[in-house]
Residue frames as a rotation matrix with the C-alpha (Angstrom) as fourth column:
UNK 1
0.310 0.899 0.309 83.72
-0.759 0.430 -0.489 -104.17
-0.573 -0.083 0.816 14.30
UNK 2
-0.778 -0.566 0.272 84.43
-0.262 0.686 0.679 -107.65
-0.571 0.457 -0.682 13.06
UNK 3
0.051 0.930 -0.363 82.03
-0.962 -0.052 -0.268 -108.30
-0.268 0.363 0.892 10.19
UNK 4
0.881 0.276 -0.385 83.40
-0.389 0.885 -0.255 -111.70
0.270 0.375 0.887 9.55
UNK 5
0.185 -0.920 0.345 85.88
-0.742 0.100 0.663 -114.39
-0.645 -0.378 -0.664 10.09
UNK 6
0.767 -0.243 -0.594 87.95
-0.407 0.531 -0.743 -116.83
0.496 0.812 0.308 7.72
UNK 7
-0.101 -0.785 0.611 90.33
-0.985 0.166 0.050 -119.53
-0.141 -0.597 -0.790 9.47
UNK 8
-0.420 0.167 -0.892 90.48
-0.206 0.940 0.273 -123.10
0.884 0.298 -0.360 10.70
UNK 9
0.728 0.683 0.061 88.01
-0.442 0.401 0.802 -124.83
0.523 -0.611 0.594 12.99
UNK 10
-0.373 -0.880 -0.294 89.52
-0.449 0.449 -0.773 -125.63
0.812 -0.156 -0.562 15.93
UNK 11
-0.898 0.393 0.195 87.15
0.165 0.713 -0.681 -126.58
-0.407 -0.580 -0.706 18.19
UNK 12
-0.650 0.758 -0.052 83.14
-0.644 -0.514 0.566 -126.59
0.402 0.402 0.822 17.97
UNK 13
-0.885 0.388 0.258 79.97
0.102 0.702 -0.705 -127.79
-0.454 -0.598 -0.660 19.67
UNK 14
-0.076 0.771 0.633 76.34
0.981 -0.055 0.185 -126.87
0.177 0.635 -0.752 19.54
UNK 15
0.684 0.672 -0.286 77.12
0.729 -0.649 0.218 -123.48
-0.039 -0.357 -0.933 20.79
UNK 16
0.363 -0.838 -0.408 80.46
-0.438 -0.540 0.719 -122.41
-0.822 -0.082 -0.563 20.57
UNK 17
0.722 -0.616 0.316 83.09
0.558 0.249 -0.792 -122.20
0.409 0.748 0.523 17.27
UNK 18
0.537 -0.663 -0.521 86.51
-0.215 -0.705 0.676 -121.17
-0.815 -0.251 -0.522 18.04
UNK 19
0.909 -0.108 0.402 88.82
0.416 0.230 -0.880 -120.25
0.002 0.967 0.254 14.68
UNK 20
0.038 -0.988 -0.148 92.00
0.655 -0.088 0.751 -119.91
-0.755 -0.125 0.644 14.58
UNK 21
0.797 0.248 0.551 92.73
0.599 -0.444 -0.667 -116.66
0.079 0.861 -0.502 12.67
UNK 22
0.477 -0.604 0.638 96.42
-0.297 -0.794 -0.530 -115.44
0.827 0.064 -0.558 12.60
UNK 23
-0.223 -0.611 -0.760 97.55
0.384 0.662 -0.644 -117.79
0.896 -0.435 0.087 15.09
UNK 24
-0.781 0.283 0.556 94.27
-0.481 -0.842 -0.246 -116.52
0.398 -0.460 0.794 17.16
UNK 25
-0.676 0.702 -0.223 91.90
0.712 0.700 0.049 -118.90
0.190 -0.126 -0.974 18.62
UNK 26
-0.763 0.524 0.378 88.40
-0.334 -0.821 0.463 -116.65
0.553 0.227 0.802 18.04
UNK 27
-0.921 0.368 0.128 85.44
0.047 0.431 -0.901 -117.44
-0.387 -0.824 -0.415 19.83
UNK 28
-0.720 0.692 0.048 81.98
-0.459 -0.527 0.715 -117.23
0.520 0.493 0.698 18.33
UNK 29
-0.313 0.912 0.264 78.44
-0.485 0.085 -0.871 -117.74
-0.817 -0.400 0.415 19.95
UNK 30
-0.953 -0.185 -0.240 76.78
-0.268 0.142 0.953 -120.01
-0.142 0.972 -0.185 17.73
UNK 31
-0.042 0.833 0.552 73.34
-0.810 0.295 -0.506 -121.30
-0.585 -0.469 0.662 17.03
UNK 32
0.052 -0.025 0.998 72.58
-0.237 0.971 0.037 -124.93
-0.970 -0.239 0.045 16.57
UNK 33
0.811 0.581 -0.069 71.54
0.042 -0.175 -0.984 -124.07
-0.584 0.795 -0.166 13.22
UNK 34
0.302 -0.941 -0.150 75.36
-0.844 -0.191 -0.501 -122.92
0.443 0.278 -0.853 12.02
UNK 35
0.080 -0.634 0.769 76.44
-0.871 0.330 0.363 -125.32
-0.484 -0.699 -0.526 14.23
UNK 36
0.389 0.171 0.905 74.92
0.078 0.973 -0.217 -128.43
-0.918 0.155 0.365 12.00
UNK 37
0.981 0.075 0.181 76.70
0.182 -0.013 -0.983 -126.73
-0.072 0.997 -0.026 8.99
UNK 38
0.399 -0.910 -0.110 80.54
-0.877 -0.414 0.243 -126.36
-0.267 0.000 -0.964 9.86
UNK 39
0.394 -0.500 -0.771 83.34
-0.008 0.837 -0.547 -128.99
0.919 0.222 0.326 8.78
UNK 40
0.866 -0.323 -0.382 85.22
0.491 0.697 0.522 -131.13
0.097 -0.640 0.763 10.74
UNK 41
0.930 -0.304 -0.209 88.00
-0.073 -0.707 0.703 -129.70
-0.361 -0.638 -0.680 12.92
UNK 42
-0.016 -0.999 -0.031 90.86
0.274 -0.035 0.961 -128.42
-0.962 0.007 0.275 11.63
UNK 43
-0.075 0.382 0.921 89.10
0.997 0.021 0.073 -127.29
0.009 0.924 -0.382 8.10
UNK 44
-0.985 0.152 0.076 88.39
-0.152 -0.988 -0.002 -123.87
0.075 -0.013 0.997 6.87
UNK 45
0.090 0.995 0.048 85.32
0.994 -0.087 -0.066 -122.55
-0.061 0.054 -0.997 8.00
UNK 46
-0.780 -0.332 0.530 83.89
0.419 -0.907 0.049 -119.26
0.464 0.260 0.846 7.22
UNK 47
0.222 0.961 -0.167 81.00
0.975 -0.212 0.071 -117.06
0.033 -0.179 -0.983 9.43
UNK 48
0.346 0.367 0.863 79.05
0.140 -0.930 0.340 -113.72
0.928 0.003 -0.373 9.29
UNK 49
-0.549 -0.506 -0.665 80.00
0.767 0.012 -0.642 -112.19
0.333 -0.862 0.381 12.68
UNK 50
0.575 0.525 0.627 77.98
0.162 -0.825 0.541 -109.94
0.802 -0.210 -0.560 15.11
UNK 51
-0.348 -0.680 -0.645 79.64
0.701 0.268 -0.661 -108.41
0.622 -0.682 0.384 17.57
UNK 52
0.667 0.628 -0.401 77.93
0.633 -0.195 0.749 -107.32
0.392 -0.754 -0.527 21.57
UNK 53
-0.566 -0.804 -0.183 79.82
0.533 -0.188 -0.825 -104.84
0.629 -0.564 0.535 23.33
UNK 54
0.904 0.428 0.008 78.05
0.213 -0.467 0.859 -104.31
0.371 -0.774 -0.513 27.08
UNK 55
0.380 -0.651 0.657 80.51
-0.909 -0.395 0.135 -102.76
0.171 -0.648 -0.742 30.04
UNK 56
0.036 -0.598 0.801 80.94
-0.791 0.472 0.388 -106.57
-0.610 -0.648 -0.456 31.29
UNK 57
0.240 -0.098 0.966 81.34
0.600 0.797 -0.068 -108.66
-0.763 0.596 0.250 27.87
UNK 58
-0.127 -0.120 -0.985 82.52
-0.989 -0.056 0.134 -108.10
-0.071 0.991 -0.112 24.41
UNK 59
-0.018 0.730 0.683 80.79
-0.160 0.672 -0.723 -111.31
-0.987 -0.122 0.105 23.19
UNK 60
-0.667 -0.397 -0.630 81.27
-0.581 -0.252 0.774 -112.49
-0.466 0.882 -0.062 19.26
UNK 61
-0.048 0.457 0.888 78.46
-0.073 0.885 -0.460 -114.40
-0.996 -0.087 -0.009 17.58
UNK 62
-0.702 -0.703 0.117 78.52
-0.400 0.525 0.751 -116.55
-0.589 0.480 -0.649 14.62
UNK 63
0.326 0.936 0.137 76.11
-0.287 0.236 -0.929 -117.31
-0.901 0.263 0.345 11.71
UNK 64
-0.410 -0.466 0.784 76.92
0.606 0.504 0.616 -119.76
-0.682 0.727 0.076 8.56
UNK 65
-0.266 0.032 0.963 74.65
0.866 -0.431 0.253 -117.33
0.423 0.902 0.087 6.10
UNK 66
-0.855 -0.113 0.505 73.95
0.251 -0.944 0.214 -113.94
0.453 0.309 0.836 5.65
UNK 67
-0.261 0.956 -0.136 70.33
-0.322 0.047 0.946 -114.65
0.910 0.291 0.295 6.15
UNK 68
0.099 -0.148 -0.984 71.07
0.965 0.254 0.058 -116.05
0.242 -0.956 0.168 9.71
UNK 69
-0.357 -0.794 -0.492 72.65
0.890 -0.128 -0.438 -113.13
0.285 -0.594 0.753 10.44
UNK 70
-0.835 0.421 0.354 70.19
-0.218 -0.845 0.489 -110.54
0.505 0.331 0.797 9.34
UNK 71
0.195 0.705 -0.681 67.81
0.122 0.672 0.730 -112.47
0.973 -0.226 0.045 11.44
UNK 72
-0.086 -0.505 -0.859 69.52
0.994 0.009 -0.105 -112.39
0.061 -0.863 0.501 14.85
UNK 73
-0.842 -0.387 0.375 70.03
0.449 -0.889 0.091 -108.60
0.298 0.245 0.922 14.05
UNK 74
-0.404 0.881 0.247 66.00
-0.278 -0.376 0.884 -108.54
0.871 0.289 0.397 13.47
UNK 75
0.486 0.460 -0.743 64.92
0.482 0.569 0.667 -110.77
0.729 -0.682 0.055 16.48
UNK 76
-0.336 -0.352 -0.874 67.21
0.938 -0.203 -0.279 -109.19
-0.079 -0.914 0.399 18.77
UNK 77
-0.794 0.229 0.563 65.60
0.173 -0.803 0.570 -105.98
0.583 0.550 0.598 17.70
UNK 78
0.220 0.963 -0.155 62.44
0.290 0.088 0.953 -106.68
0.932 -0.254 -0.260 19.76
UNK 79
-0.295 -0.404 0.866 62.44
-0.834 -0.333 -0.439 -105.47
0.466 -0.852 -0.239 23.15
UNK 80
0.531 0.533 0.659 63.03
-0.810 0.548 0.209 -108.12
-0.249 -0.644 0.723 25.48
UNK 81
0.960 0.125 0.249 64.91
-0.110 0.991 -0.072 -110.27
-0.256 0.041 0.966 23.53
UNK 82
0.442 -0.889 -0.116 68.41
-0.649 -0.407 0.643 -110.26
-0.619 -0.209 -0.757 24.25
UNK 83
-0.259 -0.828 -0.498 71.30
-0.930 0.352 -0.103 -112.81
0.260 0.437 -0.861 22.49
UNK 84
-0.980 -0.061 0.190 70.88
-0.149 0.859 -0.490 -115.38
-0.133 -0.509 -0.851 24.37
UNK 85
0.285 0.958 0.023 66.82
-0.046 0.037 -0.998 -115.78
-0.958 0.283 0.054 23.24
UNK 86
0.203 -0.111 -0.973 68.13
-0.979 -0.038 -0.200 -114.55
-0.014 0.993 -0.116 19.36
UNK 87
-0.813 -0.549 -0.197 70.24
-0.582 0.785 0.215 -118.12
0.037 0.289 -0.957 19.33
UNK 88
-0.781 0.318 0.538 67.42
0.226 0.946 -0.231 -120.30
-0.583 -0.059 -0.810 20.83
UNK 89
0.563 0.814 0.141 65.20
-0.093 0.233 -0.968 -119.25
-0.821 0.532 0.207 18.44
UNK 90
0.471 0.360 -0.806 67.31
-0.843 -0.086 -0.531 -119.25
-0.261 0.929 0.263 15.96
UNK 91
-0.796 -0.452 -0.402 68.49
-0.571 0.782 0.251 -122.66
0.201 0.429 -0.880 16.55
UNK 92
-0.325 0.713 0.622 64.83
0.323 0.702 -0.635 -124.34
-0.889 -0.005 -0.458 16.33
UNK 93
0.409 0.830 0.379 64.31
0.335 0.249 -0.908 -122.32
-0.849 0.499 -0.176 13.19
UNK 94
-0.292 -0.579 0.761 66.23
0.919 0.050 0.391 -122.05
-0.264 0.814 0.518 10.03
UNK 95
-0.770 0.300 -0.563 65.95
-0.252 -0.954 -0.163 -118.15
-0.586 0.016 0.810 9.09
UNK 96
-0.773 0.602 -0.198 63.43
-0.416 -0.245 0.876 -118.37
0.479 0.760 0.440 6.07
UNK 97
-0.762 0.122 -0.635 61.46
0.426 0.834 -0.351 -120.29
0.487 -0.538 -0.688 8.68
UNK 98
-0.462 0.021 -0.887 61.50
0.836 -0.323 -0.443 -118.05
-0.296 -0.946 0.132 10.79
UNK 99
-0.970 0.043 -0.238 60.64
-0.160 -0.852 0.499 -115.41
-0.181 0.522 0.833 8.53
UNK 100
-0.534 0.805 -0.256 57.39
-0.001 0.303 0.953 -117.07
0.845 0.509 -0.161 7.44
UNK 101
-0.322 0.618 -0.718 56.48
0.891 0.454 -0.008 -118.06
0.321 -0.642 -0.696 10.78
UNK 102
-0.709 -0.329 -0.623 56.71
0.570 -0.788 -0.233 -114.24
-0.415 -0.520 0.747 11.45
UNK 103
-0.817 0.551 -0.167 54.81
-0.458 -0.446 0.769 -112.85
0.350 0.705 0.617 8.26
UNK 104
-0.333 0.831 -0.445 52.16
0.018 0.477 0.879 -115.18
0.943 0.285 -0.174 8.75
UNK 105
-0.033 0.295 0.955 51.36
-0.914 -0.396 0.091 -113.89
0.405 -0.869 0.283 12.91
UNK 106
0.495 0.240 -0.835 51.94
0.099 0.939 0.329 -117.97
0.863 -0.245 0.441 14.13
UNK 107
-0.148 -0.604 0.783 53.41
-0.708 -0.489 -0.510 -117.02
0.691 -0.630 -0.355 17.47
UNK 108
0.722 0.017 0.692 52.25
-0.527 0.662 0.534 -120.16
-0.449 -0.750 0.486 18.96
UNK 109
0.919 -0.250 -0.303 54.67
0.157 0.941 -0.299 -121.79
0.360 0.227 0.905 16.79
UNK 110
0.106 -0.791 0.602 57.80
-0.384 -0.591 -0.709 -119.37
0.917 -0.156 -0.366 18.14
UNK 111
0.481 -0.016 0.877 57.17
-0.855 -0.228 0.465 -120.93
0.192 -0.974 -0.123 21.79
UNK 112
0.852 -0.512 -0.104 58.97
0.489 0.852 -0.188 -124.11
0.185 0.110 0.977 20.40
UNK 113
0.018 -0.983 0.184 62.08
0.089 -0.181 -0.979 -122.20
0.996 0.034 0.084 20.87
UNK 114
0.275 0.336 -0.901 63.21
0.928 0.152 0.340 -122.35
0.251 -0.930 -0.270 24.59
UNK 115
-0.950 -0.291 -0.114 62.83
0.312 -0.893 -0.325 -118.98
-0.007 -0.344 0.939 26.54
UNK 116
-0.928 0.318 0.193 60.12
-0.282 -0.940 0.192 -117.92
0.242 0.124 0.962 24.65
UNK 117
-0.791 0.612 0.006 56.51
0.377 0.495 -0.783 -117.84
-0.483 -0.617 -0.622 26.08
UNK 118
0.147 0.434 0.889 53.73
0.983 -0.167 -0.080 -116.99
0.114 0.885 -0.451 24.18
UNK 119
0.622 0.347 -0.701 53.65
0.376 -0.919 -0.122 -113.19
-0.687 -0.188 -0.702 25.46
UNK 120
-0.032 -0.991 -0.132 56.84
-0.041 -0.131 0.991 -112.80
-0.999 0.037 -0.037 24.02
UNK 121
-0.553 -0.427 0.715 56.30
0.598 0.394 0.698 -114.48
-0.580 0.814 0.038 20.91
UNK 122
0.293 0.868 0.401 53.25
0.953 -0.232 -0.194 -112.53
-0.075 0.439 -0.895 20.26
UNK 123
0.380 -0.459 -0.803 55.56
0.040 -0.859 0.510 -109.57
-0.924 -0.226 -0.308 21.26
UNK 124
-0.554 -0.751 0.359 58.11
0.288 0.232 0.929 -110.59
-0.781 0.618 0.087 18.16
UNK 125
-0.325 0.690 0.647 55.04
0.893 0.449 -0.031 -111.15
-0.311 0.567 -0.762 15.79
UNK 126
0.599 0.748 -0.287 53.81
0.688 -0.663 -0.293 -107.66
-0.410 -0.022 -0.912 16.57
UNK 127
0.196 -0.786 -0.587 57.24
-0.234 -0.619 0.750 -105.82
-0.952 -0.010 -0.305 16.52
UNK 128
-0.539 -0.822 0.183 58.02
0.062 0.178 0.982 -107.59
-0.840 0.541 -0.045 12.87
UNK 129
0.002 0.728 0.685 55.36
0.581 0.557 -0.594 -108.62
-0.814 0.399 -0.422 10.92
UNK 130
0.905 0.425 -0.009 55.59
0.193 -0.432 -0.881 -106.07
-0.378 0.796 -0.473 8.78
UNK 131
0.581 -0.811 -0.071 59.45
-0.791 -0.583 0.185 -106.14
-0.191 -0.051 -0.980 8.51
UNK 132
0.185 -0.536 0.823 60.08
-0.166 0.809 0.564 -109.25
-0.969 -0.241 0.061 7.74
UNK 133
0.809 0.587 -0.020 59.29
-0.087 0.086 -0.993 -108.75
-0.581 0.805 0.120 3.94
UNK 134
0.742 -0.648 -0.171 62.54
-0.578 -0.489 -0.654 -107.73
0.340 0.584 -0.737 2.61
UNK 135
-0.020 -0.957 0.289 65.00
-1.000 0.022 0.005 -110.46
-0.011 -0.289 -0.957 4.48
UNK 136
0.842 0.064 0.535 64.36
0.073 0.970 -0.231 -113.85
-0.534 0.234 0.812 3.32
UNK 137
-0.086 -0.856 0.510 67.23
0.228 0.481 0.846 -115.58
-0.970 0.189 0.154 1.23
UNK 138
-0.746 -0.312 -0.589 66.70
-0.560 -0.186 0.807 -114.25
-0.361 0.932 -0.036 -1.94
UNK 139
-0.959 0.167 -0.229 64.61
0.013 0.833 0.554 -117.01
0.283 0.528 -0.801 -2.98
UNK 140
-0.547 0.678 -0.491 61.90
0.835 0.482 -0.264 -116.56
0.058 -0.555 -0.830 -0.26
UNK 141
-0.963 -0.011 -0.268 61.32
0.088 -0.957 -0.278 -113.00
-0.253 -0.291 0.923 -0.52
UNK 142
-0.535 0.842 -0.074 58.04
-0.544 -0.276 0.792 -113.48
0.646 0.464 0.606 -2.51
UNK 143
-0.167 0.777 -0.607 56.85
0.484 0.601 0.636 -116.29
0.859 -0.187 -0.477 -0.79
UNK 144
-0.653 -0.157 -0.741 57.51
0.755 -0.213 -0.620 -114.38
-0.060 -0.964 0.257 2.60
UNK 145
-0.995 0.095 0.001 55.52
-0.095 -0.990 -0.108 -111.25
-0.009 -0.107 0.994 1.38
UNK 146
-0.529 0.670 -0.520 52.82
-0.407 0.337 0.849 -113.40
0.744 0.661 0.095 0.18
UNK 147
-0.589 0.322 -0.741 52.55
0.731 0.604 -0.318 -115.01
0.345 -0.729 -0.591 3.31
UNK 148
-0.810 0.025 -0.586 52.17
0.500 -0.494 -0.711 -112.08
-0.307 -0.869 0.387 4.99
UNK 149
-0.715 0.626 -0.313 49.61
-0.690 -0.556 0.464 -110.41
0.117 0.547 0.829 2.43
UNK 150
-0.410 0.469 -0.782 47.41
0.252 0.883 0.397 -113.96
0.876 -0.034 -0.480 2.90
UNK 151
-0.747 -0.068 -0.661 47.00
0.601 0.355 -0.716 -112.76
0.284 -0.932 -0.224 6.24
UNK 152
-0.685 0.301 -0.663 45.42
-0.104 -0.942 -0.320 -109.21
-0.721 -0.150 0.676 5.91
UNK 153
-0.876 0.357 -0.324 43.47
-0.387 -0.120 0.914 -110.52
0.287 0.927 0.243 2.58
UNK 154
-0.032 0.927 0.373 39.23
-0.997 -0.004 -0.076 -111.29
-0.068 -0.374 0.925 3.53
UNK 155
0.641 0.666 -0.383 39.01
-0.741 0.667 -0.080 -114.27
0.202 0.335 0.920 1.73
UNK 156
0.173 -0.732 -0.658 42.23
-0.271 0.607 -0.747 -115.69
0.947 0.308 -0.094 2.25
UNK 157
-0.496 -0.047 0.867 42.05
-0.768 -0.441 -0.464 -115.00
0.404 -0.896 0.183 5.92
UNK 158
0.335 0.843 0.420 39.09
-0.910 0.406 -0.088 -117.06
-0.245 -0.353 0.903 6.19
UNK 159
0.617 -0.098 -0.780 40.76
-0.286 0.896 -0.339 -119.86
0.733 0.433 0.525 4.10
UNK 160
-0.605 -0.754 -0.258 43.99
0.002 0.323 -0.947 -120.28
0.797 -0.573 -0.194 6.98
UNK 161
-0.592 0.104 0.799 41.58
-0.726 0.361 -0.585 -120.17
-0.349 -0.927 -0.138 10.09
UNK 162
0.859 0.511 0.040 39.59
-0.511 0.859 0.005 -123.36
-0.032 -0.024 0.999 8.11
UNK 163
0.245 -0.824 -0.510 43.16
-0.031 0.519 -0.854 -124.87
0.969 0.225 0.101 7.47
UNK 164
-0.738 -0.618 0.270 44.38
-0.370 0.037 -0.928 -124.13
0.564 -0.785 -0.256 10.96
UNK 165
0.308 0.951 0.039 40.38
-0.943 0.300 0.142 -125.63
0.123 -0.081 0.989 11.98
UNK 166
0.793 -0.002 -0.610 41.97
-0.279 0.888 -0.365 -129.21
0.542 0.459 0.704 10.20
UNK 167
0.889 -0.458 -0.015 44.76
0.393 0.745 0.540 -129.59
-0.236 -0.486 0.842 12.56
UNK 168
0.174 -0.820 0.546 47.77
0.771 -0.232 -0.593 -127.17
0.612 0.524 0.592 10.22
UNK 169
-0.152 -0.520 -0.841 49.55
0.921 -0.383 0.071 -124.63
-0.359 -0.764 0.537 11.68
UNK 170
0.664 0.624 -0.411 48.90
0.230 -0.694 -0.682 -120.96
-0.711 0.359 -0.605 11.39
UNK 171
0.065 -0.577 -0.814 52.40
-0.713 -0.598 0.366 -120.68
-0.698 0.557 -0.450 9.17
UNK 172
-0.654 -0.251 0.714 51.91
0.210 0.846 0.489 -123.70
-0.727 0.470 -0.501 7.35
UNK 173
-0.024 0.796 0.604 48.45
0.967 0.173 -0.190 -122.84
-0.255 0.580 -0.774 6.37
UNK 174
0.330 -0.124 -0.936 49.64
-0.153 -0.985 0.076 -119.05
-0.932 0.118 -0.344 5.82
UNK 175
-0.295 -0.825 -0.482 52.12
-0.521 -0.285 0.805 -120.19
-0.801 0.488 -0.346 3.43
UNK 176
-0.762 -0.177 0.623 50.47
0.383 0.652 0.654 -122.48
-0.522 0.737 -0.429 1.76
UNK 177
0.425 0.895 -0.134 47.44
0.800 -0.441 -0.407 -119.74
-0.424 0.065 -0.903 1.00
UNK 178
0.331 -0.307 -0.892 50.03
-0.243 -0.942 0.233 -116.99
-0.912 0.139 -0.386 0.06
UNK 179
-0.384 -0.489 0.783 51.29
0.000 0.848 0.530 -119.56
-0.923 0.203 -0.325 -2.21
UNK 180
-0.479 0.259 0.839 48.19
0.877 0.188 0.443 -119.24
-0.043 0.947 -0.317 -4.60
UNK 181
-0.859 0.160 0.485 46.48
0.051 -0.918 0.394 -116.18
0.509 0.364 0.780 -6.51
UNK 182
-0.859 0.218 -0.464 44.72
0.498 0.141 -0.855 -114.67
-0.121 -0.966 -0.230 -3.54
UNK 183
-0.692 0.682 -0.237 41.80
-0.707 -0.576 0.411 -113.19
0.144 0.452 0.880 -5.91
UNK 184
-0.698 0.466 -0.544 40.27
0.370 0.885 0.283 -117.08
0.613 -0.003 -0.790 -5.72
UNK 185
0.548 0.808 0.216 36.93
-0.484 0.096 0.870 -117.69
0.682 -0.581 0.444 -3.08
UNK 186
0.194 -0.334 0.923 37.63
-0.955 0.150 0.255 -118.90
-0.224 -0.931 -0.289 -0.20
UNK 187
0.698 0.281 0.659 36.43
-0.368 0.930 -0.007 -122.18
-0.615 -0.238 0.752 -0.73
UNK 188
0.934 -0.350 -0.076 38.77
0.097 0.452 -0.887 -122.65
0.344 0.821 0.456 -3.90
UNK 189
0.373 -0.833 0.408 41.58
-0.726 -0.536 -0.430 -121.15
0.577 -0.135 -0.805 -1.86
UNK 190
0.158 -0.476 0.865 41.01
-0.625 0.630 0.461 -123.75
-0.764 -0.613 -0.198 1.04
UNK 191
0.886 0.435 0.164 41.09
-0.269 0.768 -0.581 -126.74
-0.378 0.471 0.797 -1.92
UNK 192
0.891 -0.444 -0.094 43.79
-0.078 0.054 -0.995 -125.72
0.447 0.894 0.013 -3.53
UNK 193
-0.198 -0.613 0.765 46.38
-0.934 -0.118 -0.336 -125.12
0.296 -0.781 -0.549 -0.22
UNK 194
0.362 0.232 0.903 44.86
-0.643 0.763 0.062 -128.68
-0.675 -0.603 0.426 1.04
UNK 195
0.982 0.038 -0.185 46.12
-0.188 0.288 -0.939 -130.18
0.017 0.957 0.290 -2.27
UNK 196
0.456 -0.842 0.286 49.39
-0.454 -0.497 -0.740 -128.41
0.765 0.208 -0.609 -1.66
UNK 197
0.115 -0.359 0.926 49.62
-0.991 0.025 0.133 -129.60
-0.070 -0.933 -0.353 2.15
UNK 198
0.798 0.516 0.311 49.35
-0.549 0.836 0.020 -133.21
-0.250 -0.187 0.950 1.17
UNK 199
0.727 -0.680 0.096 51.80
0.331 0.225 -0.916 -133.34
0.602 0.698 0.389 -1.11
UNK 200
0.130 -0.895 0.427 54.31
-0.540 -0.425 -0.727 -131.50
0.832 -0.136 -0.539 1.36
UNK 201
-0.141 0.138 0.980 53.08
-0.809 0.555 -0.195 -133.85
-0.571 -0.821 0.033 4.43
């Protein structure tokens, strides 16, 4: 199992890295995401590596963080969604994105990735939602759990379908509700998340 590679960039698009390792041109599957974060050819580059082995492919794919990679791992987890789905979603959404958009049940925003249709996304949503808690970047882990607790809480619940009422998305207005102390009233919850959305819009 290759868990990673270290080399020089020798070629690269939006979908493909190939590294030279050991006077080895590698291949890697890439998503768009990694793809906007490598150097210019002929540089070291380093990625996480997953590697596919079916009867007709051994297949190598390629992720700039850890957090990318643990993602792919998780999304391809779902039944139904193979490699080739894992990339386009995870090149429309940065992982901690993705993570939120997940905690917080927004599956209409997942159908921005191409492939997926809503069944699907709503498929993902169901299969994770409660698994996404633990794989954010380190940084996001609270806000990701929060989201996801915002959802299942009475009052807070009530505050994201008046936010998602105004025109916000259901992870926008998830996160920005998990965001604050989820004991508030509703009404102080929507005030204080509409505050928050202004400033970020």
């Amino acid at each position: 199992m290759i868990a990673s590679l270290r080399g020089k960039l020798i070629f690269k698009d939006e979908n493909i890295a190939v590294i030279e390792c050991g006077g080895v041109g590698i291949k890697c599957l890439i998503p768009m995401t990694t793809a906007a974060t490598l150097p210019p050819i002929n540089e070291e580059v380093f990625l996480f590596t997953h590697m596919s082995v079916r009867e007709d492919a051994l297949d190598l794919y390629g992720f700039s963080s850890d957090a990318e990679l643990k993602a792919f791992k998780l999304i391809t987890s779902v039944n139904g969604v193979g490699a080739k789905i894992g990339l386009a979603i995870l090149s429309q959404f940065e992982s901690d994105r993705l993570f939120l958009i997940i905690a917080s049940g927004d599956a209409k925003t997942l159908t921005a990735a191409s492939g997926v249709g809503l069944k699907l996304a709503q498929r993902i949503v169901l299969e994770l939602k409660d698994k996404v808690a633990p794989f954010g970047s380190g940084k996001n882990d609270t806000v990701i759990a929060n989201t996801h607790a915002a959802t299942v809480n009475s009052a807070s619940k009530e505050a994201i379908e008046a936010l998602c009422a105004l025109g916000y998305t259901q992870s926008e207005a998830s996160m920005a509700v998990g965001a604050l102390d989820l004991s508030l009233s509703t009404e102080e919850l929507i005030k204080q998340a509409l505050k928050s959305l202004s400033r970020r819009f």
